[in-house]
C-alpha positions as MATLAB code, in Angstrom:
seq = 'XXXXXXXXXXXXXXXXXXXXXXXXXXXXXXXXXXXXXXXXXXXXXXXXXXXXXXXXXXXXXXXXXXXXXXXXXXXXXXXXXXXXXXXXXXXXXXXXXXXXXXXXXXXXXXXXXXXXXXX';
ca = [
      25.578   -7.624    8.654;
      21.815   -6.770    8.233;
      20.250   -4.777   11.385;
      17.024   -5.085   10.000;
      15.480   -8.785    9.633;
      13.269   -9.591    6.394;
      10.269   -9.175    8.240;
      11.100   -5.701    8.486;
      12.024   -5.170    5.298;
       8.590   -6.885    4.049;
       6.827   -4.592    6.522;
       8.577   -1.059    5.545;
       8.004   -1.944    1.917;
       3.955   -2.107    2.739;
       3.932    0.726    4.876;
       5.391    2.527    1.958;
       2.309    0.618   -0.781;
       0.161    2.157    1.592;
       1.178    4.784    1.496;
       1.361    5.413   -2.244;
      -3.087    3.966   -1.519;
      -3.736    6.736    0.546;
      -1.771    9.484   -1.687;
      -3.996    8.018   -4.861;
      -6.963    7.299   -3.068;
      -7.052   11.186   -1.532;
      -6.236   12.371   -4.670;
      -9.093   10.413   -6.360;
     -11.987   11.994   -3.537;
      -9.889   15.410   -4.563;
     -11.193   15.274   -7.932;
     -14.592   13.842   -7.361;
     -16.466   16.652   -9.141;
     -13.770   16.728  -12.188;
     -14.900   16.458  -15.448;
     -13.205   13.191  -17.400;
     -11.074   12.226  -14.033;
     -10.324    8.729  -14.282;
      -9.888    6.723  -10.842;
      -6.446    5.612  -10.351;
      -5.540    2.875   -7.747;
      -2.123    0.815   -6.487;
      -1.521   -2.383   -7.602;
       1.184   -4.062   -5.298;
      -0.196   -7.068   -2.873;
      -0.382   -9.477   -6.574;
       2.968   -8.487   -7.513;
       4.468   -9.137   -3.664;
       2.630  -12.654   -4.139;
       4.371  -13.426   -6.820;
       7.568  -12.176   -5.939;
       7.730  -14.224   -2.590;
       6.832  -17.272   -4.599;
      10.287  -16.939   -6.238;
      12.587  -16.351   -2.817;
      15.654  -16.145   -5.346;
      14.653  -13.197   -6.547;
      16.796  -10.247   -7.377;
      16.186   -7.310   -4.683;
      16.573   -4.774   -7.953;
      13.599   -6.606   -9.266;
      11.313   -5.945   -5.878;
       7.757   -5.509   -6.482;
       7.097   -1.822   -6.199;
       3.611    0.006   -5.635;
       2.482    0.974   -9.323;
      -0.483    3.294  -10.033;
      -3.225    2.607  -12.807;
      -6.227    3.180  -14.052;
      -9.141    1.573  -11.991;
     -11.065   -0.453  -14.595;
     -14.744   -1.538  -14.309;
     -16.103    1.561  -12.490;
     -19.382    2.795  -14.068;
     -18.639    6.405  -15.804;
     -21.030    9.156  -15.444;
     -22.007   11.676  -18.266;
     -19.163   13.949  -17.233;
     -17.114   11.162  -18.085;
     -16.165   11.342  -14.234;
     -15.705    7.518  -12.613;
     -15.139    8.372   -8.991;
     -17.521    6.702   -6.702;
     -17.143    8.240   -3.549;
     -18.379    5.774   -1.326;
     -15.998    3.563   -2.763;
     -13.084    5.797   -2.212;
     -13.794    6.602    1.213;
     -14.393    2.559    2.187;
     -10.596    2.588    0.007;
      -9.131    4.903    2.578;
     -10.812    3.364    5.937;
      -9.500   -0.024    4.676;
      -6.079    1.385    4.299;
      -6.074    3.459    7.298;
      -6.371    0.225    9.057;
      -3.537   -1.603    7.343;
      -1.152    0.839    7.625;
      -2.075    0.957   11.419;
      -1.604   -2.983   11.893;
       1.753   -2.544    9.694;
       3.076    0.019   11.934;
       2.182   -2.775   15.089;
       3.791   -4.923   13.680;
       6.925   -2.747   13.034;
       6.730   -1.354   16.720;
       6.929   -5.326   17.961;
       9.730   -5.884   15.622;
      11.658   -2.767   17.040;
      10.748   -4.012   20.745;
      11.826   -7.080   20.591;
      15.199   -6.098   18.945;
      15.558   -3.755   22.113;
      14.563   -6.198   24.527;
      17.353   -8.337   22.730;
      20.026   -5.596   23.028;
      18.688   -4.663   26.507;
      19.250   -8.829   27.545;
      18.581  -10.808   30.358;
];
C-alpha cells in the first residue's frame, strides 16, 4: 500500500532537482573569478515532460536531475563564462520554486492528517 500519493512523489522528486540548481548554481557564483570555469546547470523539467507523457513508464527509468555544461554564454578572455547576474537571477528563481514545492508538500501532508484526524 503506498502512504505517499503521486503527487508527492512528483513533488519530492523536484524538491530534490532543486536542489541539485541551487548546489550547481552556488557552485557556479563560487568560481566566478576562476580562470577557464565553465558554467554548469540542471537539466530536469524537459526530461519530467517527457517522462509524464509516457505514464507507463518504468520508475527505474525516472527522469533524474543531470548536470551540464551551460552552452551559449559569452566567454571572457580568461576563458571564464560565469555571468553573475545571471547566476544570482538562477538562484532567486529557484529559491522561489523550491519554496512553492515545499507548500505544496506541507498541503499534501495536512490534508493526509486532517484525513487520519477525520470527522
Amino acid at each position: 500500500m503506498k502512504i505517499m500519493g503521486e503527487k508527492t512523489e512528483l513533488l519530492q522528486r523536484l524538491v530534490s532537482a532543486a536542489d541539485a540548481r541551487q548546489n550547481v548554481v552556488s557552485q557556479n557564483i563560487a568560481n566566478v573569478n576562476t580562470p577557464g570555469y565553465k558554467t554548469q546547470e540542471v537539466r530536469f523539467e524537459d526530461q519530467l515532460a517527457a517522462e509524464l507523457e509516457r505514464p507507463a513508464l518504468n520508475v527505474a527509468k525516472a527522469a533524474q536531475p543531470q548536470i551540464a555544461a551551460t552552452a551559449g554564454l559569452q566567454t571572457r578572455n580568461d576563458g571564464n563564462n560565469v555571468d553573475l547576474d545571471r547566476e544570482v537571477g538562477e538562484l532567486n528563481k529557484n529559491a522561489m520554486m523550491m519554496q512553492t514545492y515545499l507548500r505544496m508538500i506541507g498541503a499534501e501532508m495536512r490534508m493526509m492528517r486532517d484525513a487520519m484526524d477525520g470527522p
